[in-house]
N, C-alpha and C positions, 0 to 999 in steps of 0.2 A: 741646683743643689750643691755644686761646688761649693759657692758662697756661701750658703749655711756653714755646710763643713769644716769651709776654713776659718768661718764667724768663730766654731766652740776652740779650733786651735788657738786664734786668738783672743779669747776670752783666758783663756788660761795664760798668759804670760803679757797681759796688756797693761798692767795693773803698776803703772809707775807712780804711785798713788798718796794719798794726800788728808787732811785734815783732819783731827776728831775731835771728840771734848774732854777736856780736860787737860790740853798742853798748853806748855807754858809758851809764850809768846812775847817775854821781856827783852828788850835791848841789851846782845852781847859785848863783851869788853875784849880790852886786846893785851889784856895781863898773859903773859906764855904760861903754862906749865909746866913744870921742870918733870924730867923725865922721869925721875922716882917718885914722884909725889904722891900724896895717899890718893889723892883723888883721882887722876890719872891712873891706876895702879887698879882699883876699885872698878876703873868702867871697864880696863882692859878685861880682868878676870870675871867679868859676869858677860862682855861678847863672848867671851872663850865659851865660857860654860853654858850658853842661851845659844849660842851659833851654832855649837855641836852636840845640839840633843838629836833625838833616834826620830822626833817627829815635832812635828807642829801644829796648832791650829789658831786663827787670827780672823782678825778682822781691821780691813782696812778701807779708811775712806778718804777723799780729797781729792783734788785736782790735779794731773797731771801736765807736766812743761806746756803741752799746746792747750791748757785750759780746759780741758774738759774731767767733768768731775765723775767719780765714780765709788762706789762701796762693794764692797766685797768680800764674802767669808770664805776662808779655807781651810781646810786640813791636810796633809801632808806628811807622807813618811818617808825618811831616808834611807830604806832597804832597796837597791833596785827588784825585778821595777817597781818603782813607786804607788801605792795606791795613793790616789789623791781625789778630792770633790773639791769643787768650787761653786759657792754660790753667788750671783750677782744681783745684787738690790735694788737697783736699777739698768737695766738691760734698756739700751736703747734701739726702739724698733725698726728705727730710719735706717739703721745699719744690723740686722737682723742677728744681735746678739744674743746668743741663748743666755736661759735662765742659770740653770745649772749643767757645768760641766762634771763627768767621771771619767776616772781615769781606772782600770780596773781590767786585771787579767789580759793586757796585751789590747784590749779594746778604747776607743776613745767613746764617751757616752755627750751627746749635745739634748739638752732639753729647750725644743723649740720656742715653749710657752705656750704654745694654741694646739690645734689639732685643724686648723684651719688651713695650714701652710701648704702650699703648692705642690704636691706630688709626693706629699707625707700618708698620704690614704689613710687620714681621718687617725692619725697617734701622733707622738708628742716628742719621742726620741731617736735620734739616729745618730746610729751605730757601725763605725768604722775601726779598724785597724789600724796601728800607726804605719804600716807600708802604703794603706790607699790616702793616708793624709797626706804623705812623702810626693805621691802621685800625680793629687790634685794641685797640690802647690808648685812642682818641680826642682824643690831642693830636698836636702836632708833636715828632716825634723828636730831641733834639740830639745829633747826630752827634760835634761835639767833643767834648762829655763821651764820649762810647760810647766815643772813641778816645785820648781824653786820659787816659793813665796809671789806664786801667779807673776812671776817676773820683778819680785822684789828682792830676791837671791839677798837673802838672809843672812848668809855670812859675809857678802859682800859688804852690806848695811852696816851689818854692826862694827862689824873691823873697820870701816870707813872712821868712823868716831875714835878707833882708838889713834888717828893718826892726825886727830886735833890737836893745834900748836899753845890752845887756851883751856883745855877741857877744867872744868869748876864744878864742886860742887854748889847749887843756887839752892838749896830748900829740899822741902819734903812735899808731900800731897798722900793722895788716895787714890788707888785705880784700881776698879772692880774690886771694891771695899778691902783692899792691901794697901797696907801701909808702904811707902815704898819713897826711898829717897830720887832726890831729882837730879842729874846732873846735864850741862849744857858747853857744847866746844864746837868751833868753826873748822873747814876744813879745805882747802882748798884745792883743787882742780890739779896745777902741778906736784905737789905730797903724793893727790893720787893716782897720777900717772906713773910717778916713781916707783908707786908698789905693786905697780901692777906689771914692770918687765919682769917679775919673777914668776907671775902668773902663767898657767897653763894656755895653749894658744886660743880654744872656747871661750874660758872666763874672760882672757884680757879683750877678745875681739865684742863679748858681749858690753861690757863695763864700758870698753873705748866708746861703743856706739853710743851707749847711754847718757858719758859725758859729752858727747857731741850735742846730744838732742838737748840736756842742759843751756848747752853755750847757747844754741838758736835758740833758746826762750828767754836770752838777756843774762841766764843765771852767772854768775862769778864764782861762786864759790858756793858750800850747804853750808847751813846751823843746824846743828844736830842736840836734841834733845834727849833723856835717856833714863827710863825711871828704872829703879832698880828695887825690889823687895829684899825682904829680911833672909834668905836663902842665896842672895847675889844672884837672882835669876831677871832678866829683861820683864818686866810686865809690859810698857811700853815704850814704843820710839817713835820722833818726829823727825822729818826732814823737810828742809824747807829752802825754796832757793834763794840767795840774797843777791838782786839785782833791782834795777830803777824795773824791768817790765814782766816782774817773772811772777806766774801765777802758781807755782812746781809749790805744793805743801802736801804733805805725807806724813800722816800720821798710822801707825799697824800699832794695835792691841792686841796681846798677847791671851787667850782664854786658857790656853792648857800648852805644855812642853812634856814632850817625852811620854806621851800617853799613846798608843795602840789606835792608830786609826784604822776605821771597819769602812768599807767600800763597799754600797750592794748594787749588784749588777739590776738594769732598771728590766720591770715587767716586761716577758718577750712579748705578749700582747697588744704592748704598747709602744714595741719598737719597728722601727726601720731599719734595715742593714743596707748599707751605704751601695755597698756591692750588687744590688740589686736593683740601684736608680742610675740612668742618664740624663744628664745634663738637659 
């Protein structure tokens, strides 16, 4: 049961993620930006304003640095503590991923998918606390990754772009029937090391590991794509790694900012409390 347990903790922050439809995919140039520019000016103020809404909800699909592909819906609110759900689209069984994750009133919620599962007595959720996730794993839990964009820390992402040395605007498109301009800038690895000694000692430890996992997947540097609507709000963002053997493409759609997400606690009926299984 450990292993489930620690499956829904990493189901919620595993999500280094990757593709969807309707990003642009054209060959970047190596024109700079100048630092005033309208266009550079343009993406900063819609990370600002999309990076520090009160909540989130998304969807994100693609492959991550070691190639494996994955989809994902979440919602998320920045009040601690956080209510958050995550749902997973494809949950892989081989590695006993749950369905959907909650996070909700101090308790962590795993949805197994079956009722089948070994020592679940025929229900579907189990339910722990974040002291017994602390437990089974034996370190300290970071809560912000769990709920930070299922580990796509959100603010991370988008300030990332503003710290491209080319950012351009390429065109317009449509996403989730919004009109919405398109802009694209590279950005590379040591920029973001540099912005991250200012960083708090979490964020830079999280970010640092991230770019590690990068570098082992060939990546050199992201291309960063970045759609923006008529309210300078993100609809969406792509990332993508640019190396001869890197699989890393990430694309998150934005469905809603700044709306009130509702977390319901799943049927006691239908749960498990963690506390009352051994291994």
């Amino acid at each position: 049961m450990a292993a489930l347990l620690l499956a829904g903790a990493a189901g919620c922050g595993s999500a280094e993620s990757g593709a969807a439809a309707g990003g642009g995919t054209g060959p970047t140039t190596k024109a700079a930006a100048r630092p005033g520019s309208a266009d550079l000016l343009a993406v900063r103020e819609a990370a600002r304003k999309s990076g520090g809404s009160e909540a989130f909800h998304y969807r994100a699909t693609g492959r991550t640095p070691n190639d494996a592909a994955f989809d994902i819906e979440q919602a998320v609110s920045a009040r601690k503590p956080a209510p958050m759900w995550l749902k997973n689209h494809e949950p892989d069984p081989a590695r006993h991923e749950p369905v959907e994750v909650r996070l909700v009133g101090g308790a962590l919620y795993a949805d197994t998918g079956s009722r089948e599962v070994s020592g679940m007595r025929g229900k579907r959720w189990l339910k722990t606390d974040l002291a017994t996730v602390e437990r089974y794993s034996g370190r300290k839990l970071d809560v912000d990754a769990l709920t930070s964009m299922g580990g796509q820390d959100t603010g991370g992402q988008l300030t990332s772009i503003t710290d491209s040395e080319d950012v351009r605007r390429v065109g317009t498109g449509t996403v989730a029937g919004i009109r919405t301009t398109h802009y694209r800038g590279t950005v590379g690895f040591g920029t973001m090391r540099e912005k991250l000694r200012n960083a708090d000692p979490e964020t830079r430890t999280r970010r640092e590991a991230r770019l590690r996992s990068y570098e082992r997947a060939g990546v050199h540097r992201l291309v960063m794509d970045l759609w923006v609507d008529e309210d300078n709000r993100v609809k969406r963002y792509r990332v993508r790694g640019d190396g001869p053997r890197s699989p890393f493409d990430v694309t998150v759609t934005y469905l809603s900012l700044g709306e009130p997400v509702t977390v319901r606690v799943p049927p006691a009926g239908d749960t498990v409390d963690a506390a009352e299984l051994t291994d």
